[in-house]
C-alpha positions as CSV (number, residue, x, y, z in Angstrom):
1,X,44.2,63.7,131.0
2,X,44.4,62.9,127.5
3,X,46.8,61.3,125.9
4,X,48.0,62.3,122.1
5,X,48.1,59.6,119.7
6,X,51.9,58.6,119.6
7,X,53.9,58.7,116.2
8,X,57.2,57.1,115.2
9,X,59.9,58.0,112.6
10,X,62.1,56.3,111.3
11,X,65.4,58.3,111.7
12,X,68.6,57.7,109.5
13,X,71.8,56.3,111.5
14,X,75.1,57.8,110.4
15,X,78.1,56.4,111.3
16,X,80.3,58.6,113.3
17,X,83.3,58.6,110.4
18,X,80.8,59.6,107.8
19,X,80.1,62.9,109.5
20,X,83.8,63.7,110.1
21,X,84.5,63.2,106.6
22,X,81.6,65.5,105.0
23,X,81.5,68.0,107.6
24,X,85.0,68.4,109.3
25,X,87.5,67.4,106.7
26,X,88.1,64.3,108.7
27,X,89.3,65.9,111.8
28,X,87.3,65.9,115.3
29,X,86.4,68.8,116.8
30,X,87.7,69.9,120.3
31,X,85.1,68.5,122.2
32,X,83.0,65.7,121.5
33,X,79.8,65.0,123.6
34,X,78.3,62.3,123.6
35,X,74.9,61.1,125.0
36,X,73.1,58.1,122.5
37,X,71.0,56.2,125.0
38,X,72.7,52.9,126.3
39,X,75.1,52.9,122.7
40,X,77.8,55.5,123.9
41,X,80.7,52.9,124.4
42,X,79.9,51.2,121.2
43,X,80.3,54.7,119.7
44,X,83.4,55.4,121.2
45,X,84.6,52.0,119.8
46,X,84.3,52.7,116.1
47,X,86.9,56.1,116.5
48,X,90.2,55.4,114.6
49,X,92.4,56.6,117.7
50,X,95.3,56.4,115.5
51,X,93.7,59.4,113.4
52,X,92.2,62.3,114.7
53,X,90.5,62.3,118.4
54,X,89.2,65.1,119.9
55,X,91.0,66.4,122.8
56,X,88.2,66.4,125.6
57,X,85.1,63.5,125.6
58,X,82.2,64.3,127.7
59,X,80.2,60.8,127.5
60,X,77.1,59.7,129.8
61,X,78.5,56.9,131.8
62,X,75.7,56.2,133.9
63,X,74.1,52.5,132.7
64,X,71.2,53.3,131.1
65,X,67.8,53.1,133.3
66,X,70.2,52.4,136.5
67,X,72.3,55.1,138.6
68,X,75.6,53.1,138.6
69,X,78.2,53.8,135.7
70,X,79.7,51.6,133.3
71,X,83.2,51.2,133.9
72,X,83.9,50.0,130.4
73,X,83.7,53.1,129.1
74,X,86.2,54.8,131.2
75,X,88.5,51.6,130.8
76,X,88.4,51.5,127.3
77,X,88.8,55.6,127.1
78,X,91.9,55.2,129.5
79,X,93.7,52.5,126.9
80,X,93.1,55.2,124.2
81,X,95.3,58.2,125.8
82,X,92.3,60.0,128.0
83,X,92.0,60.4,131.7
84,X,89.3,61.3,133.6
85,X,89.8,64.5,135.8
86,X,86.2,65.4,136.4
87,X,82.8,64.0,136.7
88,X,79.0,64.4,137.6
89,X,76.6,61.9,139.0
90,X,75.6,61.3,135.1
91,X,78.5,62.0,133.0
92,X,82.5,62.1,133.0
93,X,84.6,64.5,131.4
94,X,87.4,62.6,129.6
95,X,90.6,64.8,128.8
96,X,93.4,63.4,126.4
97,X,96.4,62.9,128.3
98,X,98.8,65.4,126.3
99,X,96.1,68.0,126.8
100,X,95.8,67.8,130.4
101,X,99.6,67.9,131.6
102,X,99.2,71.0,129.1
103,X,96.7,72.1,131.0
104,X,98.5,71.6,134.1
């Protein structure tokens, strides 16, 4: 079989705050889904959790090129408010705590 010839692009990074302030009036959506290849936690680390956060977080958890998940990820989320009610073997669905007893 034969193989294409490959081509790269080089693809402008935005940080996360950026596109909350030009396209949401600086407030997060409901839902925020997140899936960057191996960079999710250090994603979740630049939120200002003292502003707006987005009341559910679906974020890949399993280590990237493995099948185990990165607990740091759900430790971190659970000092910022969230618990984690559901999951699949690849993600887990975070839920901000005043949500879900609302929920209840």
């Amino acid at each position: 079989m034969e193989q294409l010839p490959r081509k790269s692009r080089q693809i402008p990074v935005v940080p996360l705050q950026q596109i909350l302030e030009e396209y949401c009036a600086n407030q997060f959506p409901d839902l925020l889904n997140i899936d960057t290849e191996g960079m999710d936690l250090e994603l979740l680390q630049q939120i200002d959790y003292t502003k707006s956060t987005p009341k559910i977080i679906i974020v890949e958890t399993v280590i990237f090129g493995s099948v185990r998940k990165d607990l740091r990820i759900k430790t971190f989320l659970e000092s910022k408010g969230y618990t984690a009610p559901y999951e699949t073997p690849i993600n887990t669905i975070f839920v901000r705590k005043d949500c879900w007893k609302q929920m209840l």
